[in-house]
Backbone as JSON, one array per atom type, in Angstrom:
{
  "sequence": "XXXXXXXXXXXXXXXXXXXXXXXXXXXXXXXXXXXXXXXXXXXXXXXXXXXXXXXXXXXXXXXXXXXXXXXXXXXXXXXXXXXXXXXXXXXXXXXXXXXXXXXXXXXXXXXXXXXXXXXXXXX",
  "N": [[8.71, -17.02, -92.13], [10.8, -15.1, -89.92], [14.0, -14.23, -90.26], [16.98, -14.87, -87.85], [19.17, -13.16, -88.54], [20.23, -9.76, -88.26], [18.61, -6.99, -90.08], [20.02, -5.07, -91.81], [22.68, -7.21, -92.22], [21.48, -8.59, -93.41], [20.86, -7.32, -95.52], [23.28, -6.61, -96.8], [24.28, -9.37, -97.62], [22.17, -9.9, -99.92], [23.36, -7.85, -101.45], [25.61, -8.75, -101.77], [25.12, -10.96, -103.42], [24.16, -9.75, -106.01], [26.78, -8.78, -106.92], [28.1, -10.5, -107.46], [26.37, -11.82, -109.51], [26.95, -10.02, -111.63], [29.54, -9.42, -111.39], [29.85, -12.07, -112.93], [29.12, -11.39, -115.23], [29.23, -9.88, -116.36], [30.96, -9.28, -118.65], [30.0, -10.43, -120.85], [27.52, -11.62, -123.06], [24.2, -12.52, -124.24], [24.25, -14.74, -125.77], [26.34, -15.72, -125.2], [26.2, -15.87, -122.27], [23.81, -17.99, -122.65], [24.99, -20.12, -123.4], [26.56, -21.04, -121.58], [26.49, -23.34, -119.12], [27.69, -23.13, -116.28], [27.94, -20.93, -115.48], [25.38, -19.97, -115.72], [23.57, -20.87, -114.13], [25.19, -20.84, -111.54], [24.03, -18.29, -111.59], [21.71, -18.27, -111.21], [21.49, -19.76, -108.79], [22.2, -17.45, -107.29], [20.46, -15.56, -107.55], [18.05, -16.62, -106.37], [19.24, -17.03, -103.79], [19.18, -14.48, -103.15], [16.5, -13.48, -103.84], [15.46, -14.99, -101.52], [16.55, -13.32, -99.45], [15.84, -11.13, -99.33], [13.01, -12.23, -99.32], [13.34, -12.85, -96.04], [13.93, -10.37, -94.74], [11.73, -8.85, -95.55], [10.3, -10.32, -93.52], [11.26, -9.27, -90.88], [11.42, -6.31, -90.78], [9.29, -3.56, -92.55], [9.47, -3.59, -95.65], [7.98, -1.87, -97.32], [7.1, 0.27, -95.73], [9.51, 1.35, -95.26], [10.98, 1.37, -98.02], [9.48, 2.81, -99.79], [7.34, 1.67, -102.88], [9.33, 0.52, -104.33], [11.45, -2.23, -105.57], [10.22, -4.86, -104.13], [8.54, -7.42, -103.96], [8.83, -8.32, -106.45], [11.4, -10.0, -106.89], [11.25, -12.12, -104.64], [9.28, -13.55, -106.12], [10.26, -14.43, -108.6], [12.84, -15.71, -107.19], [11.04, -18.08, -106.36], [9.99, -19.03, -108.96], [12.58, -19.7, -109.89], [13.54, -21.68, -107.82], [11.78, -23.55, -108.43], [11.51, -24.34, -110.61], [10.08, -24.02, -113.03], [9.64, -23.6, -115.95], [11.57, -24.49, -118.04], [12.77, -23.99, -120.54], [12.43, -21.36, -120.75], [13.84, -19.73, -119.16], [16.92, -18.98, -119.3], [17.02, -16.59, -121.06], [15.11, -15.03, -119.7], [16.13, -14.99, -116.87], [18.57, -13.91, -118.28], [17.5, -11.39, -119.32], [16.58, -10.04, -116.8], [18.95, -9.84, -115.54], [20.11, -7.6, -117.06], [18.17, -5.7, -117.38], [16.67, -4.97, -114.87], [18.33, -6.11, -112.6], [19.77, -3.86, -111.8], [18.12, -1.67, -111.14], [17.1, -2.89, -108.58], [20.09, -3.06, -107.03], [20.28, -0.3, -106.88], [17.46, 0.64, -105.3], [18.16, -1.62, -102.74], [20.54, -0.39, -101.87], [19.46, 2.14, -101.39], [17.67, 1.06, -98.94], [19.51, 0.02, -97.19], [20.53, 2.43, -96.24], [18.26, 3.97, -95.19], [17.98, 1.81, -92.98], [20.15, 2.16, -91.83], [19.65, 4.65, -90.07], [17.87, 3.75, -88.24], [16.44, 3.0, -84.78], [19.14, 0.68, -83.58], [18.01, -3.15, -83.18]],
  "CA": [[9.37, -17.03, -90.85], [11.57, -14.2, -89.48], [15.63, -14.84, -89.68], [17.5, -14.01, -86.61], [20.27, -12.27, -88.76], [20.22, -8.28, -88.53], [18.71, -6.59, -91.83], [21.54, -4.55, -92.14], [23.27, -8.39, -92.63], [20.59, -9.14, -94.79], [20.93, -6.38, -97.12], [24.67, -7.51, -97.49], [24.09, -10.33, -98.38], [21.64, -9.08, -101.28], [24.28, -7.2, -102.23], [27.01, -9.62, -102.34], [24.62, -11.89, -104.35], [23.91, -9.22, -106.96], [27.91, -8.18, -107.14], [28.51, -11.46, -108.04], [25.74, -12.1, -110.63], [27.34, -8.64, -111.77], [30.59, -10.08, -111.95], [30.19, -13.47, -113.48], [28.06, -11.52, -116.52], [29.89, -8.54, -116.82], [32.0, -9.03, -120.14], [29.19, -11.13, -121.93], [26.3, -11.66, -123.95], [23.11, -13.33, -123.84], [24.32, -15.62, -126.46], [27.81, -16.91, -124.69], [25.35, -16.77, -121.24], [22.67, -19.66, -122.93], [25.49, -21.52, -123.81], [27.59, -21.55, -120.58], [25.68, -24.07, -117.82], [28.2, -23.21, -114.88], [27.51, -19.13, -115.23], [23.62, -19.67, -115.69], [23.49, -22.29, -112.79], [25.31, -19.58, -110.75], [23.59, -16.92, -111.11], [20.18, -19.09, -110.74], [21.18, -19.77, -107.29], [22.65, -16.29, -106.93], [19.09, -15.04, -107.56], [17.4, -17.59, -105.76], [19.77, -16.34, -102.79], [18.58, -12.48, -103.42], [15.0, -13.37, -103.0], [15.35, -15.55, -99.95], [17.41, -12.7, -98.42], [14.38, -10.04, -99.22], [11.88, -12.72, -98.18], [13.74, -12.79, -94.52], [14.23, -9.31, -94.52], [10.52, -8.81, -95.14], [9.79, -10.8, -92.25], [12.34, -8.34, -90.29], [11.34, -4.79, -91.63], [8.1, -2.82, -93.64], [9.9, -2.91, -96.83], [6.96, -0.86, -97.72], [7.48, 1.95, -95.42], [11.32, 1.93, -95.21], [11.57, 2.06, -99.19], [7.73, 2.57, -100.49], [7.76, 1.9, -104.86], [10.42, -0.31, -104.64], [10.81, -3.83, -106.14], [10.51, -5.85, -102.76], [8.03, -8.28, -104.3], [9.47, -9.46, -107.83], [12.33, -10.58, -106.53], [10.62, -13.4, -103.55], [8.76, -14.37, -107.07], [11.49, -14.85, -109.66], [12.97, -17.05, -106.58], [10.21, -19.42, -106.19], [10.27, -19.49, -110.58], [13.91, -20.5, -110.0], [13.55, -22.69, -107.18], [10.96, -24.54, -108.81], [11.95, -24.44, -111.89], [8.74, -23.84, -113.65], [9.47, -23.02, -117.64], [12.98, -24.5, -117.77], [12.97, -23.46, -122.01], [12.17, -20.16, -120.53], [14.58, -19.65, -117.91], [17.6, -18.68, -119.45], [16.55, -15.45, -121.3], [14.31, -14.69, -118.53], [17.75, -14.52, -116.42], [19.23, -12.68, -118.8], [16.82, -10.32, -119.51], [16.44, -9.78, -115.41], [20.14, -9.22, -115.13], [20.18, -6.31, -117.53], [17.37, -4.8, -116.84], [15.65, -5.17, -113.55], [19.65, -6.48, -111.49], [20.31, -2.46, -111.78], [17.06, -1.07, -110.02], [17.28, -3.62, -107.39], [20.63, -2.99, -106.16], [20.13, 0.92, -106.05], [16.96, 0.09, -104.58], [19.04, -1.92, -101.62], [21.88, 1.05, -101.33], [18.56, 3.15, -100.83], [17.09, 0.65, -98.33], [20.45, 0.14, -96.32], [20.58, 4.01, -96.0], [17.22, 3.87, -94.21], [17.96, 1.0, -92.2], [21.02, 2.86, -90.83], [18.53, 5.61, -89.55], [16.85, 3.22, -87.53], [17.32, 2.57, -83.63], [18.97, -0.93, -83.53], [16.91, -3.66, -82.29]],
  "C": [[10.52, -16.02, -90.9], [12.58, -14.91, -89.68], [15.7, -14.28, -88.78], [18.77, -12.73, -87.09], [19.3, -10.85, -88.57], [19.95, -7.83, -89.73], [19.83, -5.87, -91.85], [22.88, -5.84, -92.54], [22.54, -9.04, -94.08], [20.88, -8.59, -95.96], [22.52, -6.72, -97.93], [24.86, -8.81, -98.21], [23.52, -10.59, -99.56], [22.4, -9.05, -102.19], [25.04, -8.28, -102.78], [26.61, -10.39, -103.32], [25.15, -11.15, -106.06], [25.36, -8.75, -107.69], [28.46, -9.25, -107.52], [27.93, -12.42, -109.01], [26.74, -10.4, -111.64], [28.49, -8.93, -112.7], [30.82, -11.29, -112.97], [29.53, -12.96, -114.97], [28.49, -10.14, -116.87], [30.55, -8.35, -118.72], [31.32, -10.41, -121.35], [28.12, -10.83, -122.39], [25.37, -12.21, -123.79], [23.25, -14.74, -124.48], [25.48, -16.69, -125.72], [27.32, -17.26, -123.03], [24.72, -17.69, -121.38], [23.79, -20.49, -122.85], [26.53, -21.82, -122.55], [26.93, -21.76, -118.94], [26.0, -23.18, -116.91], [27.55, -22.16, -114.45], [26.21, -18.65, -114.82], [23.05, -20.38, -114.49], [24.05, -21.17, -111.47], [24.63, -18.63, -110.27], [21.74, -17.2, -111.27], [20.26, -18.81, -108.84], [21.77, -18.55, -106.88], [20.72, -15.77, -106.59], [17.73, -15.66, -106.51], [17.73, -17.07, -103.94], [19.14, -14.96, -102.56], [17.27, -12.51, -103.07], [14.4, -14.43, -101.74], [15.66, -14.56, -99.03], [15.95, -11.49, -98.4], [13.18, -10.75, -98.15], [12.0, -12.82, -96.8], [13.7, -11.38, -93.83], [12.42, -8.85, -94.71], [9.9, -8.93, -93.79], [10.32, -9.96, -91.13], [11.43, -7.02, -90.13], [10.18, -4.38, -92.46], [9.23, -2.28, -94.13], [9.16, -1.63, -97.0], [6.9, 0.68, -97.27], [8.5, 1.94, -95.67], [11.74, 2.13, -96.63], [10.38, 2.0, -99.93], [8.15, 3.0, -102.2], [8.88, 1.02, -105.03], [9.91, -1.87, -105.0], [11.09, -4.76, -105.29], [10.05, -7.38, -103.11], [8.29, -9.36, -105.32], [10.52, -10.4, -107.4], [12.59, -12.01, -105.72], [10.56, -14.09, -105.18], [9.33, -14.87, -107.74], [12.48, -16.15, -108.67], [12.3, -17.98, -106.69], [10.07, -19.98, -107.86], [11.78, -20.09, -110.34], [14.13, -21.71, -109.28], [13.32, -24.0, -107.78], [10.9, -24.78, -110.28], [10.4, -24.88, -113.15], [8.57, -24.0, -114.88], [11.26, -23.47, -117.82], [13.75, -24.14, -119.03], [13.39, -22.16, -121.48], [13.49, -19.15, -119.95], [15.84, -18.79, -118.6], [17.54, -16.94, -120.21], [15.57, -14.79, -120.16], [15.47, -14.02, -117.36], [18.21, -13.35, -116.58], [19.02, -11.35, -119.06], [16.91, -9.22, -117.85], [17.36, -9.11, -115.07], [20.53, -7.54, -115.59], [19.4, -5.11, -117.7], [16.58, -4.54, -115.3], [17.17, -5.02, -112.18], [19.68, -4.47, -110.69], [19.33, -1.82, -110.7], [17.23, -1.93, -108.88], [18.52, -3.25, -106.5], [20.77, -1.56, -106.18], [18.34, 1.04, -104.78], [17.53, -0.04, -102.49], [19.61, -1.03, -100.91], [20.46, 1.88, -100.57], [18.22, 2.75, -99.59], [18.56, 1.27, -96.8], [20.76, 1.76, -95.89], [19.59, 3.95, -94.71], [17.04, 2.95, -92.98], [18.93, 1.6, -90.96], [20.65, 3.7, -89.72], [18.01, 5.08, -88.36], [17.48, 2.86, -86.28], [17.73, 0.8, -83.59], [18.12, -2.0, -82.72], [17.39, -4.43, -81.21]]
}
């Protein structure tokens, strides 16, 4: 189902998610992330947030044309793994791994998207 927000709201919101998984994991490790609930619990529902905001923005917008090669899709998925909490051993390296490799492409990604969105006549 479509949101009514504006993608150009959407993509902020993305953002803000990812600037605050960003923040909360900035000056650590993978080792002092396993061991600290609040941070990993955070940035669960941070992520969880990030691919609800794509999945709305989907419904909105052809990711596909407006940023074709991009990672529109992983991101829904890794939500519904978090939601549903699938592998809950798993989870925490999975996270972590996500954050330091994958967080980075995603929010240039976004910057790219929101560029293209700007372009566009409003609706």
């Amino acid at each position: 189902m479509a949101t009514k927000r504006p993608p150009l709201a959407i993509v902020a919101a993305a953002r803000l998610h990812i600037a605050r998984v960003r923040e909360w994991t900035a000056a650590t490790d993978i080792e002092p992330y396993e061991a600290d609930v609040r941070t990993r619990y955070a940035c669960d529902r941070a992520f969880i947030a990030i691919g609800e905001a794509l999945g709305d923005l989907g419904g909105n917008v052809d990711l596909v044309v407006l940023a074709p090669g991009e990672p529109w899709v992983d991101p829904v998925r890794f939500r519904h793994f978090l939601a549903h909490d699938y592998d809950d051993k798993a989870v925490p390296p999975l996270v972590w791994d996500t954050i330091v490799h994958d967080l980075p492409e995603l929010e240039a990604a976004l910057s790219d998207l929101e560029a293209a969105l700007k372009t566009l006549p409003e609706r």
